[in-house]
N, C-alpha and C positions, 0 to 999 in steps of 0.2 A: 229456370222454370219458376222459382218462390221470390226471383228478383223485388217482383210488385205486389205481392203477397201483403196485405194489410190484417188480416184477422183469422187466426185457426179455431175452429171448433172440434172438439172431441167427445163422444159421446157413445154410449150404452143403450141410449133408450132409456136408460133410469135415470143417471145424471147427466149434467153436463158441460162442460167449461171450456170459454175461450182464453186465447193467449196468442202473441205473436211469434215469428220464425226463431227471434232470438233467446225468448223465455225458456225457463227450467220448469219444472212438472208443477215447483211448489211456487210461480206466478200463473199457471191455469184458472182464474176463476169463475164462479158463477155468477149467472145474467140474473136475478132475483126477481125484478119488476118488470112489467110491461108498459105502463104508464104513472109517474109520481112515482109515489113512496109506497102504495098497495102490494105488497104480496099477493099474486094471483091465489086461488083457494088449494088446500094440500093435495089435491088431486091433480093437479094441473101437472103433468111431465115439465123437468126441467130445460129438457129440449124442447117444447112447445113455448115454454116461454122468454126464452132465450132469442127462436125463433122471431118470434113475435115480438119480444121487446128489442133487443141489436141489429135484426134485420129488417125490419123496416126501411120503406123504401131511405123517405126523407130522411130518417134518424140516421141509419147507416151511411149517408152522403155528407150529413152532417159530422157523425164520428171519423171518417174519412178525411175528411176538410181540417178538422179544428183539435181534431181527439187522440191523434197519433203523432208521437214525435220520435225524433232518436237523439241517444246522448252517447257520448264519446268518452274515452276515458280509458286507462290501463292498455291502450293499443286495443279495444274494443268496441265495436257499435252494436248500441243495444237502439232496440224497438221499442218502445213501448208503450201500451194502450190505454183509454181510459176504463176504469172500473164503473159500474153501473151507478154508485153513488156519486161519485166525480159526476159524473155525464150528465146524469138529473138536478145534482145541485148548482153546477157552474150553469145549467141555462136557466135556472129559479134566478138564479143572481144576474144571472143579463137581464130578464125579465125587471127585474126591482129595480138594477143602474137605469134603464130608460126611463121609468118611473119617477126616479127618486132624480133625475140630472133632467130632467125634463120644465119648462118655465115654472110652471106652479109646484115641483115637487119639494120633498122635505131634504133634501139631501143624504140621507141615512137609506143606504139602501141594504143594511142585518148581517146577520152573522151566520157564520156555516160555521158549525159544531161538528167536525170529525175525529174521532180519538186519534190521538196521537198511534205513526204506523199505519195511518189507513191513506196513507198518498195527499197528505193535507198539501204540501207542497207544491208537487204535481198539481192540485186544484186551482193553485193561484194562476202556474203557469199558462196552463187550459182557460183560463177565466179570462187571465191578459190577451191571449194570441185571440181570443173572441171579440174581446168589445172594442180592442184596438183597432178591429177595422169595419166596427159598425155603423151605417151613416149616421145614425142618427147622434152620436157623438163628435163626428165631423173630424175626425185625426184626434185625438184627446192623447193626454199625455197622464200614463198611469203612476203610480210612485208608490213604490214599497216602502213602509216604513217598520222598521222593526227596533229594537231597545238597548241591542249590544252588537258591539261592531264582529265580534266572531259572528255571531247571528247572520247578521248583515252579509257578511263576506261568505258563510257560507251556503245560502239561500241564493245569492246572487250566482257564486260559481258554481254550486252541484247542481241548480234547477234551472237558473233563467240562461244564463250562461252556454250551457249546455244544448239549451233548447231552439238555438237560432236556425233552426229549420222552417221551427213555427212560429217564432216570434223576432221582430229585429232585434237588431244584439243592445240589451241596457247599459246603463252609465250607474256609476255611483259618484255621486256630488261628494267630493273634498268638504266643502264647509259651507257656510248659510249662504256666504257672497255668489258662492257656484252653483247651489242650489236657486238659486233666484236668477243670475243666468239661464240656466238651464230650462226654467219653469216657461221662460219668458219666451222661449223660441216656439213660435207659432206652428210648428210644425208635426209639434207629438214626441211623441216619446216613452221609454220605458227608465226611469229613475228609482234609483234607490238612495236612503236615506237614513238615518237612528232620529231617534225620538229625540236625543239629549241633542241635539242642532235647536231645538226650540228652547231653550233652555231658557231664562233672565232673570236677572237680579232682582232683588225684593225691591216694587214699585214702577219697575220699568214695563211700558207695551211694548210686545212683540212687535218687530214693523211687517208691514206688506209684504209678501210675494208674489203674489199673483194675482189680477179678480176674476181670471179666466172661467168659464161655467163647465168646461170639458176636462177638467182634471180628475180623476178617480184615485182617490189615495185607499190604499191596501195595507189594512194595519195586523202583523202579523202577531197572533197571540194577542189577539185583542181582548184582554179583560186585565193585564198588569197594573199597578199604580201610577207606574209613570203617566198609562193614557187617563186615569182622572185627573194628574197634575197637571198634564201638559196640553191634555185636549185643548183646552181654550187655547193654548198660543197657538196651536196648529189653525185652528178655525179664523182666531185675529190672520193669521198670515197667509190663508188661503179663504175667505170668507164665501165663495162660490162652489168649492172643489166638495162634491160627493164620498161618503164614507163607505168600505166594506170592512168587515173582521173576521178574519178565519182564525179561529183555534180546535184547539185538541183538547184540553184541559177543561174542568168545571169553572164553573162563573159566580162567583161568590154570590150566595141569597141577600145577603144583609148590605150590597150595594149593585145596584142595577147601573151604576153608571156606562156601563159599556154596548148595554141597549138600548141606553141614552144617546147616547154619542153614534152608535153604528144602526141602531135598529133591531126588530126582535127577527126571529130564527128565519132563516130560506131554508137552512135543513140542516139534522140530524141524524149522524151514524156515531151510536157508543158502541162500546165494549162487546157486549154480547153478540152483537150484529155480526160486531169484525173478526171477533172470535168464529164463530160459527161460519163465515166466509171463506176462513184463512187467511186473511190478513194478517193477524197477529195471533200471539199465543197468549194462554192464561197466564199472571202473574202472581207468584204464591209467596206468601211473607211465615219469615222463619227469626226469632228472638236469639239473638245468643249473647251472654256476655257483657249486658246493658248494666255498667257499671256506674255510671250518671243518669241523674234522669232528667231531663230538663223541663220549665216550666217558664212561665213569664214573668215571673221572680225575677231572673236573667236579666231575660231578653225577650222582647214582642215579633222581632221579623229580625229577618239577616241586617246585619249591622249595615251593611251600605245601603238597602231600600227605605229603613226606617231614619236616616239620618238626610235623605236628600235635600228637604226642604230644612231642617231646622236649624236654630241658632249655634253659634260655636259651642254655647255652655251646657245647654244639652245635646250635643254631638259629642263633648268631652267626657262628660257624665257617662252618656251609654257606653262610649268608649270602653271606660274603664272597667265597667262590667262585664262586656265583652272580650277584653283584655285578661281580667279573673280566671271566666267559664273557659278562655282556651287552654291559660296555664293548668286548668284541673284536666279539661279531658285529655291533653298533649302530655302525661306527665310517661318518664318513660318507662316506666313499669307496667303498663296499663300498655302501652302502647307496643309493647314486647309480646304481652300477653295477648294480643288482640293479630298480631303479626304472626304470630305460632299457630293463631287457630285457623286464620285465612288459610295460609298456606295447606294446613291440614284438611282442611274441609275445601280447598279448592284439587290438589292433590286425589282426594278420595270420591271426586265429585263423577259420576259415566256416564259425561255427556261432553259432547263435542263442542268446541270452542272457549267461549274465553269469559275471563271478568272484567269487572271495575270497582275501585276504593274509592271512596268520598269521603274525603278527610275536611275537617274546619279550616284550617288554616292553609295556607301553602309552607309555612315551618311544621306543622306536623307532615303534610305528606310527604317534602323529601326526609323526614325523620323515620316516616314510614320506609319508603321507599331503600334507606339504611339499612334497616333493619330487615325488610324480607331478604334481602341482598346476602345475609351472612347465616338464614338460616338453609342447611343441607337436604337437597332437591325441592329446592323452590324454584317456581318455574321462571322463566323470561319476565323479568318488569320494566317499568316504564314511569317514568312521572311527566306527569305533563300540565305545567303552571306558568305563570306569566314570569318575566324575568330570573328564570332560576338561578344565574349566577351574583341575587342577591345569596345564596344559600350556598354556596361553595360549588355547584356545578355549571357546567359548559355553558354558554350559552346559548341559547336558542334562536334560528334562525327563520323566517315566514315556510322557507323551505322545508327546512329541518322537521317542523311541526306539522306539513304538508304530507311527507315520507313518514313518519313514524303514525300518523293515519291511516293511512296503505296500508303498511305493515301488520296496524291492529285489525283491517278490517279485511285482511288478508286470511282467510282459514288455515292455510299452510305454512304460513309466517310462524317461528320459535317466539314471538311474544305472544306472552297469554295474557298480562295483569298490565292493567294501567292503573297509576294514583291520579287522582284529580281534586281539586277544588269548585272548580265552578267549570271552567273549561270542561265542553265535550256534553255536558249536562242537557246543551237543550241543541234539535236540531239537527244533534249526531246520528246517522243510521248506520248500526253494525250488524247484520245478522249474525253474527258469529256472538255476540255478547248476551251471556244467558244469566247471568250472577251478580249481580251488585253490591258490596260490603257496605255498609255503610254507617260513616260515623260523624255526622253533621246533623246537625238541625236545620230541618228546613219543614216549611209546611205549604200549604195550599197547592197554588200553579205550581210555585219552584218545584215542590216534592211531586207532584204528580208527572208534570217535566221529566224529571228525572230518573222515577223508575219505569218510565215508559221506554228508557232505553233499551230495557230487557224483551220487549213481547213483541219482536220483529220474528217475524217466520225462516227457519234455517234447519235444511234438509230433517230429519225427524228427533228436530227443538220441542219438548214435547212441554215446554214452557219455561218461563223467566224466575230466577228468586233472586229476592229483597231476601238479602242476613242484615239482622238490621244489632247494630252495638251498644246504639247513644239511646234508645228508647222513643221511637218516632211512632208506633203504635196507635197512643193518641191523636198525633198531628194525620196519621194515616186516614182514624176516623174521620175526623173532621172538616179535609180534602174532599171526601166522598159524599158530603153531605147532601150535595147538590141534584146527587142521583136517586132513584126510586130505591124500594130495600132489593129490587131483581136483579140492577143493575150494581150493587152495592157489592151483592153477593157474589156477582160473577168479577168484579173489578180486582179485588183483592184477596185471595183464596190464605187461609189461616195452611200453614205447613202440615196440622196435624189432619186437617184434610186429604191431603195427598197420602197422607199414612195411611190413615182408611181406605182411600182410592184402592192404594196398593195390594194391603191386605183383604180387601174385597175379591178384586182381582186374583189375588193369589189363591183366595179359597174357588174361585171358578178352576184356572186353571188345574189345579191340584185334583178336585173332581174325575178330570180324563185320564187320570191313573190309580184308580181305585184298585184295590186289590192289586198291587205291584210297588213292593215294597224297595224305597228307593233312596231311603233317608241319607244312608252310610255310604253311599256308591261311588265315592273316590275312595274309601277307604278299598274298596273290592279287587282283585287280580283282572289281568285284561282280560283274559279268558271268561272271567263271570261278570264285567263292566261288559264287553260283548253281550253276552246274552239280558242283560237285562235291559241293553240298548234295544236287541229284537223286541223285548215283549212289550216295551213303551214303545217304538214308532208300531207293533202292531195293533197297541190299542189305540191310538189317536189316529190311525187312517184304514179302520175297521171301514169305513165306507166316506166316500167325498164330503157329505155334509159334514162329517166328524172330522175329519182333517180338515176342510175350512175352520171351522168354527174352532178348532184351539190354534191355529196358525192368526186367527185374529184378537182371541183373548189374551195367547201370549204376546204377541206384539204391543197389544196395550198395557200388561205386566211389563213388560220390558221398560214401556216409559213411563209407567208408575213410578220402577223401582226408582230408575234412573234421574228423577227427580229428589229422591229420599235417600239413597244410596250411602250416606252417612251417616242418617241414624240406627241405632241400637236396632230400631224394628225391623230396619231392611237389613241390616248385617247377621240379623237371626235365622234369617230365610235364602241367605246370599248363596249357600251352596243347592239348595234346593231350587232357585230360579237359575242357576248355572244348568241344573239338570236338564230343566225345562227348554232354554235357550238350545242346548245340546243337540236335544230332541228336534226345534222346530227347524235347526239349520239342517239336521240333515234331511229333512222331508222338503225341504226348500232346494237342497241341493239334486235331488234326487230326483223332481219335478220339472220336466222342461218346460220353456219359455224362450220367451219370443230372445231375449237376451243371452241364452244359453250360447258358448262358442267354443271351437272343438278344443283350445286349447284348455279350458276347464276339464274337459278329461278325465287325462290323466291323474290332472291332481283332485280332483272328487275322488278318482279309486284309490289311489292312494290313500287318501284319508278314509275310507273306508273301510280299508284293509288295515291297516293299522290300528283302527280304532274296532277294530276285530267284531267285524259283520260275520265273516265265516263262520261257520256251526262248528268247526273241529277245534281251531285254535288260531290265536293270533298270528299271521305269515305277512311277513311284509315283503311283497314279490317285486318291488322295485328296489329294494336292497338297500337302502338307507347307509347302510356302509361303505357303500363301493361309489369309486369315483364318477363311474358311466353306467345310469340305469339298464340293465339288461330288457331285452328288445320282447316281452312279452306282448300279445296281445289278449286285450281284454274278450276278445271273442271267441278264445281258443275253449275247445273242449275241456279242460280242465278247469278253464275260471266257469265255463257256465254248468259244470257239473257242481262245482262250490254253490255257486248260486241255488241250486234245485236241492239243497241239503238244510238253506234255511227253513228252519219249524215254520215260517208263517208265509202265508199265500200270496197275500197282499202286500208284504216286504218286499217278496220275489220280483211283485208286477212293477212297486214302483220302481225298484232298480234295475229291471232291464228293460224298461219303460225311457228311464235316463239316460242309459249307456248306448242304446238304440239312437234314439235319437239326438245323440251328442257325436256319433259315427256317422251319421248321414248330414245333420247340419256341417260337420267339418270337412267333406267330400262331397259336397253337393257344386261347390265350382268348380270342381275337378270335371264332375259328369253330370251335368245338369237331366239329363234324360234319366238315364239310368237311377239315379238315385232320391227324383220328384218320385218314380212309383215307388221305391218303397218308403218314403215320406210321408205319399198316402195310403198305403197298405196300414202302415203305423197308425194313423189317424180316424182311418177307419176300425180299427182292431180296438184300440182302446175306447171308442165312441161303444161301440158295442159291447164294452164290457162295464161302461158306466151307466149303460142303457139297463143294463141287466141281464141283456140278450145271450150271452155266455159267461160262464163259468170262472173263477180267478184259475181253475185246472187247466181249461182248453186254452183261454188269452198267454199262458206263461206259455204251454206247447208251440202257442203260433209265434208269439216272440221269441224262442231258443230258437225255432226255425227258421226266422229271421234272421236272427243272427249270425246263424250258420249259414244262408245265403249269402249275407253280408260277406261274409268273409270268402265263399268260392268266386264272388267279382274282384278281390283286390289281385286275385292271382289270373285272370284273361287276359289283361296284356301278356302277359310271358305264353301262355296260351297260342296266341294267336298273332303272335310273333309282330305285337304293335308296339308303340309308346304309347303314356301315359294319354298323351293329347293325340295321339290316333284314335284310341280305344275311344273317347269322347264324341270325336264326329264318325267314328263308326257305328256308335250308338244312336248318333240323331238322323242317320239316314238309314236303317235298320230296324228303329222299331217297333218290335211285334212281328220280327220276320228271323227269329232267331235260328230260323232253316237255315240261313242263309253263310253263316259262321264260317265254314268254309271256302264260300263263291271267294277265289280269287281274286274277281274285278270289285267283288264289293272292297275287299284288301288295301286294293290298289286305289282306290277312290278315296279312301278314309286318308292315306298315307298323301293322294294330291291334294285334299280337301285341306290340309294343315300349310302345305308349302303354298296353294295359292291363296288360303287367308296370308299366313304371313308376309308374302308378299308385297301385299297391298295394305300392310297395316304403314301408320303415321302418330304422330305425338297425337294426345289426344283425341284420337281417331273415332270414338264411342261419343263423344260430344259433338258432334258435327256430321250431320246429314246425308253434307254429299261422299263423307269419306265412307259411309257406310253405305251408301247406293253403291258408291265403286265396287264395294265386298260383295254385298249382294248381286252384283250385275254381274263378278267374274265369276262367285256359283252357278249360278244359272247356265250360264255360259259351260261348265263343265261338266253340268246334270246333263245338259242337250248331248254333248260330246258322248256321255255314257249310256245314252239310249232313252234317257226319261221324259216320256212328257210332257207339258203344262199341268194338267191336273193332277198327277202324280206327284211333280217337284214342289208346288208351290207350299204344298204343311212342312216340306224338310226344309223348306231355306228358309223356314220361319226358326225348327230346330237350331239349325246352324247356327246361324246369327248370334240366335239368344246364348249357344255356349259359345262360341267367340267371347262377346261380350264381358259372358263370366270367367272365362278363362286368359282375353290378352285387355282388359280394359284398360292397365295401367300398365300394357307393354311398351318396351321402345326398342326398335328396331335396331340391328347391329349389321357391318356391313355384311359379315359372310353372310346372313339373313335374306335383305333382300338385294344380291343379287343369286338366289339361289332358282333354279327353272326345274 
């Protein structure tokens, strides 16, 4: 049915987000615009504009065509779609290529500024699979150029690679000779490339490549050094070929060369945008332990950018400085000390998934790497640097490093910590990676780069932190200069912010338990942790808006704390936000949903019971001690006398509000009839008691009463001398004729009903049409036999059907089965 399914929408009326069959809840997002870059006005429903902007005729033929691809990977196919900024900036920039590749144009066809994490990649890919078969570029051959060959290799296999649904499959040129090859074939093409293939000796010109007019070269991160050094040999060896630049990172104010080279903006998505989208998450910087401080005393840039072009004697000079600042910040006291606190504060950290170290050198981080190794419950590490078995370990193999990627980027995988140098820095997408250590100098792109590895979205990631060791604070500033102060503010959050955050936070939630004193409450006996449990879920779900609204402030405490969880300030409050948490799981558990399934149950009451809800005393009626839970039911007269003993009204409603319908959700494919009405007895009872319509007195009445129904249907079959799957199609051709209970033939009908479904059942039989006309055709066929009409049978063999369905979908037949008559 969802085979050719291109695009889901979901939606409230209030919000609303698309996403494809194979996405998770947290790649849903929102359509924002309707034309450009405008935000329709705040009134405009998001469904309306979503409407209006994705669905459109042409636009959605066009997203269709150009904007969806699938990629492969882990025994996986995933779908997936362009986001609203993709989709509007990739055709801004077809727009400028015709433009700019056209006889009289400039060649410079600008830049797309998307922060890093907001699908920059994907943009390219989207952008190539577009103009590559546009006429007015006549078959053009595109060519990726990017600065490092990890780069390279991995933009080519996680994006383009991947992508050959939508695009043909690219080449990466070996060397200048292949590259010139390649350019040369009239035919088109998707090429990739590094920057440093242009390289030449002091005084030498670049020679030709190409003079071809339909080359579009793709310069990824276009605002590095290399492209002011190098641009010119690119343009000597391509002197026709049109320029684009996508990056993520700011663009230095104090040289424009890159809007020189590429042109000025096609468009703009920062921080806050993507934030706000869900794209990415806030990034918060946290000081510890900066026992160096660095300055450009040192050093002005990473020892190998600032050294490319110049002479031996000042490449030996820097050297040696650089040589200095490692031996100080590598020294191994420091680096022990620094190794204790990671662990500790990674250790102490309540949030799901993983880090990363950024060491200077590749001898500090397997030095590093030593050292976590020996200290006791430090988690899973990793180092991962070019040539390790200069340094006494294994060596590494294209594969090796391939796998042990996986693995990090694997949420279930035992490795949490990777060391790195420079590898992994830029490019990498982990959502699992929340934490970055760091102890390298680095500034501008590089640094921006690289804590962007943190702010990728990952299940409730409620944001990324920067520990920063070596002192990069300043260089942090400095990075962000490029931005307005709104954008500044949201780019980088100070740690003691999220302190506030939290303690803000704290003091709301804390509010919903005024007068319930709660401070000491693990020190308390179960018996009185019981009861103070009633008198907190009775004040927080006094009425539905009061239990939304702390099920939403605690949840935001939660990833307050969970961001801070190692400072002093959250460690002061640590057992009071336990209390809180306590409180919201069991009103969460206790609250059915769509998710709800019977096998939760048991263990909800259990933990209920134990955690001594009863009014008299703690009973654990599943017996904890014994090998085979004894066979109680939760609906027996006893347990729902317990229930009607608790002090509070609204406790009552919601837990047998839960236990209600956690018995009918788990018996409803047993007896689809029978147990839809009281599904909606349920739905209607509780409607009316949130309506106000009755009383928390008479709703608990009508639900014991329920309950006690419930329970004189499990015992009919024995009754009425049927099975399980009698009792079922006795039901769907009965009722509302409960007269009937007795009639023999009705007996004997329910008991044929079963052997000629089974009969005619087949593998797969629920997915295939004619096998289910066959069912439907030999009921009919057995209704007439029994005396019934046309217009009498035709609502029961809809009955029928539908429990069959629920009841043998993933049947397989067995012989004594069907040859049974």
């Amino acid at each position: 049915m969802f085979y050719y399914n291109e695009v889901i929408v979901v939606s409230d009326l209030l919000e609303a987000r698309h996403g494809t069959i194979t996405a998770d809840w947290d790649w849903f997002m929102p359509w924002r615009v309707i034309e450009g870059d405008i935000e329709p006005s705040g009134d405009t429903p998001e469904l309306e504009t979503m409407i209006r902007g994705l669905f459109d005729k042409s636009r959605l033929m066009d997203i269709i065509q150009n904007f969806i691809l699938f990629e492969t990977g882990g025994g996986k196919i995933i779908k997936k779609m362009a986001m609203y900024q993709q989709y509007y900036g990739v055709n801004r920039a077809i727009k400028e290529t015709i433009r700019a590749t056209a006889a009289q144009g400039d060649r410079k066809i600008g830049v797309i500024w998307h922060t890093q994490g907001s699908g920059k990649s994907l943009s390219m890919v989207f952008y190539t699979a577009k103009i590559i078969k546009h006429p007015a570029l006549e078959n053009p051959t595109v060519l990726v150029l990017t600065d490092r060959n990890d780069l390279d290799n991995q933009i080519y296999k996680d994006n383009f690679c991947k992508a050959v649904d939508l695009i043909p499959y690219p080449k990466q040129a070996e060397s200048i000779e292949d590259l010139k090859q390649k350019l040369n074939i009239p035919a088109g093409g998707i090429l990739f490339t590094t920057i440093q293939k242009f390289q030449t000796k002091n005084g030498e010109e670049y020679p030709l490549l190409s003079e071809r007019r339909n080359i579009v070269v793709i310069a990824d991160e276009a605002h590095r050094s290399q492209y002011r050094k190098l641009a010119g040999n690119v343009r000597q060896a391509l002197p026709n070929a049109s320029f684009i630049g996508f990056t993520g990172t700011p663009i230095e104010l104090e040289d424009r060369s890159t809007r020189v080279t590429f042109g000025d903006y096609i468009g703009t998505y920062l921080m806050p945008q993507s934030q706000k989208d869900g794209n990415t998450v806030p990034i918060f910087y946290e000081g510890r332990l900066a026992k160096v401080h660095l300055t450009n005393e040192f050093i002005d840039e990473e020892f190998e950018e600032i050294t490319e072009a110049e002479e031996d004697v000042v490449k030996e000079k820097l050297k040696t400085k650089w040589a200095r600042l490692e031996a100080l910040v590598g020294t191994e006291s420091r680096l022990k000390r620094i190794a204790q606190d990671i662990v500790h504060h990674f250790n102490n950290r309540e949030i799901e998934g993983k880090a990363m170290i950024v060491c200077m050198s590749r001898r500090i981080a397997v030095k590093m790497f030593e050292l976590i190794k020996q200290i006791p419950n430090a988690p899973e590490t990793a180092v991962v640097i070019t040539k390790p078995e200069d340094f006494g370990l294994p060596r590494s193999t294209k594969q090796d490093r391939e796998d042990l990627k996986a693995r990090f980027k694997d949420p279930d995988d035992p490795l949490k910590l990777v060391i790195v140098r420079d590898m992994w820095l830029t490019g990498f997408d982990a959502p699992v990676l929340h934490t970055m250590y760091v102890d390298k100098y680095m500034h501008d792109h590089n640094l921006m780069q690289a804590i962007a590895r943190v702010n990728r979205v990952f299940k409730d990631k409620p944001g990324g932190l920067i520990v920063d060791y070596i002192g990069i604070a300043d260089d942090l500033k400095k990075s962000l200069r490029i931005y307005s102060d709104e954008v500044r503010k949201d780019s980088l959050i100070p740690i003691d912010e999220a302190i506030t955050i939290m303690q803000e936070k704290f003091d709301v939630v804390r509010s919903y338990f005024h007068g319930i004193e709660y401070s000491n409450w693990w020190k308390l006996s179960e018996v009185e942790q019981a009861r103070l449990f009633q008198r907190a879920h009775h004040a927080v779900t006094i009425d539905e808006d009061t239990k939304e609204g702390f099920l939403r402030h605690c949840a935001a405490l939660s990833k307050a704390f969970a961001l801070v969880s190692h400072h002093k300030e959250a460690n002061d409050i640590r057992n009071d936000i336990l209390f809180f948490q306590s409180v919201r799981r069991s009103i969460r558990k206790y609250t059915p949903s769509a998710r709800d399934v019977s096998e939760d149950v048991e263990t909800a009451i259990k933990q209920l019971i134990s955690e001594g809800i009863s009014s008299e005393e703690v009973v654990d009626i599943f017996g904890f001690t014994e090998k085979e839970r004894p066979n109680i039911s939760i609906l027996s007269d006893e347990f729902l006398n317990d229930i009607q003993k608790i002090e509070y009204k609204n406790l009552q409603v919601e837990l047998l509000k839960k236990l209600i319908n956690d018995e009918i959700t788990g018996k409803m494919k047993r007896n689809v009839v029978t147990y839809r009405s009281f599904k909606e007895m349920l739905e209607k009872t509780i409607a009316q008691y949130k309506n106000r319509s009755i009383e928390s007195a008479e709703v608990i009445e009508r639900l014991i009463e329920m309950a006690r129904e419930l329970r004189k249907v499990e015992h009919r079959a024995e009754k009425l001398g049927l099975s399980d799957e009698e009792v079922a199609f006795y039901d769907a051709v009965a009722q509302g004729r409960e007269e009937l209970e007795a009639d023999e033939q009705l007996l004997e009908l329910a008991k044929e009903l079963v052997a000629t479904i089974k009969r005619n059942l087949s593998i797969d039989w629920a997915d295939h049409e004619n096998a289910k006309s066959k069912i439907r055709a030999s009921v009919r066929r057995l209704l007439r036999r029994r005396g019934f009409q046309p217009e009498q049978y035709k609502p029961i063999v809809s009955n029928i059907m539908e429990q069959a369905i629920s009841l043998y979908q993933d049947y397989t037949p067995v012989a004594a089965e069907t040859s049974f008559s």
